[in-house]
N, C-alpha and C positions, 0 to 999 in steps of 0.2 A: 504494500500500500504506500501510496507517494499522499504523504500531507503539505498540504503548502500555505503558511499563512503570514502574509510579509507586506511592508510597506518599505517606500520609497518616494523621494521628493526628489522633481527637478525644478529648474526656473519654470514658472507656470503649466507645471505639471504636477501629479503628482498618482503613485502609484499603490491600488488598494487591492490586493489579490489575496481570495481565500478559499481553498478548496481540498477534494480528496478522492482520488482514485486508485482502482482497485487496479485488475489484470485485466485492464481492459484499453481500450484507444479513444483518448478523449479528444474533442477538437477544443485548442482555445480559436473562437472565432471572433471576428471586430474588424471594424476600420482601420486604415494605414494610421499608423500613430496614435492608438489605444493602448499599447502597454504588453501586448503581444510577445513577442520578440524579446522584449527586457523582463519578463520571467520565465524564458526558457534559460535568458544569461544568467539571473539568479539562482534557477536550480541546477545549471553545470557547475558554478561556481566562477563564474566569468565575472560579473558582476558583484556587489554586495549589498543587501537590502541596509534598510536603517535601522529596522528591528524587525522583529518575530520569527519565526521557526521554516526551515524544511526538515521534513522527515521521512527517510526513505526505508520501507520496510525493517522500521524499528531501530536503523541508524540515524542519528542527527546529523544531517549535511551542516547546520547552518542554526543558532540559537545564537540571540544577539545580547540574552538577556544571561546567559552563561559564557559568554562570550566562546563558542564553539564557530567557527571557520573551514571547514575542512577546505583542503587544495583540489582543485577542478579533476586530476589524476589521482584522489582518491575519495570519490563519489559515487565509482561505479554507473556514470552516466555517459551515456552515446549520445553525442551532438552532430547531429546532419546539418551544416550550413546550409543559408538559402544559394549559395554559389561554389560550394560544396568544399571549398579551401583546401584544396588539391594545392603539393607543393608543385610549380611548373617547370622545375628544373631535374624533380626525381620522373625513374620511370614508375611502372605501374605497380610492383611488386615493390619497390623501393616505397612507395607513397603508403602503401598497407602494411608495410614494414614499420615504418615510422610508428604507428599507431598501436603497435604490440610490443607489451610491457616481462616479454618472457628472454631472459638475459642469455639463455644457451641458443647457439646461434645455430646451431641444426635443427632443433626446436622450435625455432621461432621460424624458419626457414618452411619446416614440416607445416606450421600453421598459414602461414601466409599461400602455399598451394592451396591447402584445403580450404581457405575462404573463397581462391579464384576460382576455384572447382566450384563452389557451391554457388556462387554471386556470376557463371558461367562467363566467363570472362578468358576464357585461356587463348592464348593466342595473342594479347594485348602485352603479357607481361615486360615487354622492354620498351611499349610505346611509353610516350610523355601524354601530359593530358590534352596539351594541344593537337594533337593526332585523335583525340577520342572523341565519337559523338558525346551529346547531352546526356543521354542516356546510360551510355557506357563510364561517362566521369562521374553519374551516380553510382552506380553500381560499384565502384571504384571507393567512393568515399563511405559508400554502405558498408563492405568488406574490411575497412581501416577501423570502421566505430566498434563493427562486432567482431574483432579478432580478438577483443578481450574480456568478452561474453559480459555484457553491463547487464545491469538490473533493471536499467529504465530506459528507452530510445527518445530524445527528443529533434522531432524534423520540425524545421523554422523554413513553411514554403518551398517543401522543396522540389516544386513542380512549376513554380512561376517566369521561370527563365525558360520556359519549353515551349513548341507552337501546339497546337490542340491537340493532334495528332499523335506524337511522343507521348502529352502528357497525359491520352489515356491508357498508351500501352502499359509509359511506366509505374500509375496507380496500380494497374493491375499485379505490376512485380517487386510493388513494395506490399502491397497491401498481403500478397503469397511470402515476402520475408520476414511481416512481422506476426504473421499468423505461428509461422516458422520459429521464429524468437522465442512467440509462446510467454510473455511478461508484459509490462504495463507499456504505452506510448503517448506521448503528449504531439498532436501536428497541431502546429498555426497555423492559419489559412482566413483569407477574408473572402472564400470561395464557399459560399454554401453546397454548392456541388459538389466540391471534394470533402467536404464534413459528411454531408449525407451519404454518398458510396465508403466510407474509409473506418467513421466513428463508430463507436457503441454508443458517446454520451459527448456531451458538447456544454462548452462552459462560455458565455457572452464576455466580451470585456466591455464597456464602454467609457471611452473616457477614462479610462487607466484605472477603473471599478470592476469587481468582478460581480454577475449576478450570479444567482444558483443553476449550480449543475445541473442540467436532462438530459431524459434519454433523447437520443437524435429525431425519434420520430414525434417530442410531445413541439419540435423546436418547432416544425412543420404542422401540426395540427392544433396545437394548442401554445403558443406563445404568450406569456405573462405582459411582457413588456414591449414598449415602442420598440426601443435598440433590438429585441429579439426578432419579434415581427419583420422591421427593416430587414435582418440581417439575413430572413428567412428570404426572403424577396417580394414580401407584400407591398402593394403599390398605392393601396385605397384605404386613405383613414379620413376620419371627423372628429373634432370635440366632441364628448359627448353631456349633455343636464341628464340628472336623473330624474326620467317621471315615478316609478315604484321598481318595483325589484327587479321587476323582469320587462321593463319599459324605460326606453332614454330616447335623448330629442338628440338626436345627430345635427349639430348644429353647421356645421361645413356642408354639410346636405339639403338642411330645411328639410327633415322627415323625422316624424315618431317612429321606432323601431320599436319592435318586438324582439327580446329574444327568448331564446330555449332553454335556458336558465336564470335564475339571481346572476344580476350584477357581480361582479367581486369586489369586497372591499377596496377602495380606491382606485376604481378603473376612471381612466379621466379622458379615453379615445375610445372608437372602434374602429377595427380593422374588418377588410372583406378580401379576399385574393381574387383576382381579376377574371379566372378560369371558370369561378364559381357568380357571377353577376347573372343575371339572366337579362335577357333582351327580347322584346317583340313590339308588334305591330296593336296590339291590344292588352289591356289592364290584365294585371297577373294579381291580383288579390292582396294578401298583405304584406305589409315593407316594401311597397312599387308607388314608385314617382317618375312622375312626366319629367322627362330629356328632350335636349335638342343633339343632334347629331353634331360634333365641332368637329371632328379629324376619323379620316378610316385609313390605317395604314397598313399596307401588306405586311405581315413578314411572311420569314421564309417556309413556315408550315401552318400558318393560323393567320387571323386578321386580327389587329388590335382597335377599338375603338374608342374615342374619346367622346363622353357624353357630356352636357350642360344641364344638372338639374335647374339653373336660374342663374340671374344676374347676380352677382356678385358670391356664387356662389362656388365650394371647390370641383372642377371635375370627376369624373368617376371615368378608374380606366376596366375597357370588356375585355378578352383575350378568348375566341372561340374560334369554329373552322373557318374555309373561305368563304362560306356562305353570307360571312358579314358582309363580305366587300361590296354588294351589291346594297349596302344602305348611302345615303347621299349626302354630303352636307347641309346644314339647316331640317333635315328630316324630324319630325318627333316620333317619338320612341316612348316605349314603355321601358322599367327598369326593375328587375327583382333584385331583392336582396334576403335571401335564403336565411330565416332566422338563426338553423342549425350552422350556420357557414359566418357568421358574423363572432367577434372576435376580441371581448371588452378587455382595454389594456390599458397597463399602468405608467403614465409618461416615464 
């Protein structure tokens, strides 16, 4: 079990992270410059918090209040760079040499084959990195972390220097390495996509705060908060008044909602995901307000539409088949909003 509960300050930042995982793969997920990245440096030992603890199955990395420090090479942590920190002057076997802490040099020799055997790589062993695809200087830097079997894997983006294409192959052959590993991983990413295929559980950051741990699929169905939601990829929210418990005035909308359960204590938005709106030519019952059509834009497997409940009011975005394309600008439009599909969150 990896605990982490640490603070840090920078010039008009400042860093609030708490959480705890098991053998499992969590994503820390957030915006560029939420605080990401500087608590993977924290629990390698790259970094140093200003107080509070990591603990890593039941060794203390790091207590600020017992003054415990341990050194980044005795943590038992694997750090995957986002640019994988390959030296560029060693070869390939040389680079995963480096990273093994076994002083008999037949030994260490014996290990560094069997990582390139296993990370499939043979054949490279005297290239440099700059001879190596993207792909292969991963794999490369995969083999250097795990030649000294750590306790905990943490990958900081390590798919964002890649075109689309790579980077689905190589989710595929990390996500089979660390199955393989068989212990806990931490990936950063501000990729909902790679959270969703890769995690078991997902942790928000916002603003250099961490919200509570979920499972990946409640990120997607049931999100607590704005920054979650966002980070989910919803696109459609309102203030929301409370009329009763199971009734609010979506004020960005100008419509009473209905929803499918009590309010939550302190919901102060709703959210709808775009996929889930409904649209037609006539009233759809309750939660449905007159639109005007303002934008129909093709994409590449669906049409997106852009509605106007009213002057001065927020749009609402639709995401369904081609079949939208054929609505017009200035059209009016009916609009549902699926009570079960509506989504009260806490700024």
């Amino acid at each position: 079990m990896l605990t982490v509960d640490i603070k840090k300050s920078f010039p008009g930042f400042n860093l609030d992270v708490s959480f705890e995982t098991e053998r499992e793969i969590m994503g820390l997920l957030g915006a560029s410059g939420c605080g990401k990245s500087m608590t993977l440096k924290c629990i390698a030992g790259i970094e140093k918090p200003d107080e509070g603890r990591i603990v890593l199955d039941g060794r203390v990395l790091f207590d600020s209040a017992a003054k415990i420090d341990l050194p980044p090479q005795q943590r038992r942590v694997g750090y995957l760079f986002q640019q994988y920190a390959l030296f560029p002057n060693m070869t390939v076997e040389q680079n995963i040499a480096a990273g093994c802490r076994e002083k008999d040099a037949a030994k260490k020799a014996e290990r560094v084959a069997e990582k390139i055997r296993e990370m499939r790589i043979n054949g490279l062993e005297k290239k440099h990195p700059r001879q190596l695809s993207g792909g292969e200087q991963q794999r490369v830097a995969l083999a250097r972390i795990l030649i000294n079997e750590p306790e905990l894997l943490l990958l900081d983006e390590p798919f964002s220097a890649l075109d689309s294409y790579l980077k689905w192959q190589l989710e595929l052959e990390v996500a089979d390495r660390i199955e393989e590993f068989g212990k806990g991983a931490l990936l950063v990413s501000h990729s909902r996509d790679e959270v969703s295929r890769l995690c078991d559980s997902v942790c928000i950051l916002d603003n250099g705060k961490s919200e509570k741990k979920m499972q990946v699929n409640a990120l997607f169905e049931a999100p607590e908060t704005l920054a979650a939601c966002l980070l989910s990829g919803c696109k459609n929210f309102s203030r929301i008044e409370l009329i009763d418990k199971c009734h609010v005035n979506a004020v960005d909308w100008g419509i009473s909602l209905t929803l499918s359960g009590d309010s939550p204590e302190g919901a102060e938005l709703v959210g709808i995901r775009a996929h889930y709106v409904g649209i037609s030519e006539q009233p759809t019952g309750e939660n449905s307000l007159t639109c005007s059509v303002e934008r129909v834009l093709d994409n590449v497997f669906s049409t997106i539409v852009m509605v106007s409940p009213g002057e001065g009011k927020t749009p609402i975005r639709i995401e369904g088949d081609k079949n939208l394309a054929a609505l017009r600008v200035g059209q009016q439009v009916y609009v549902s909003l699926p009570a079960e599909r509506l989504m009260p969150l806490r700024g």
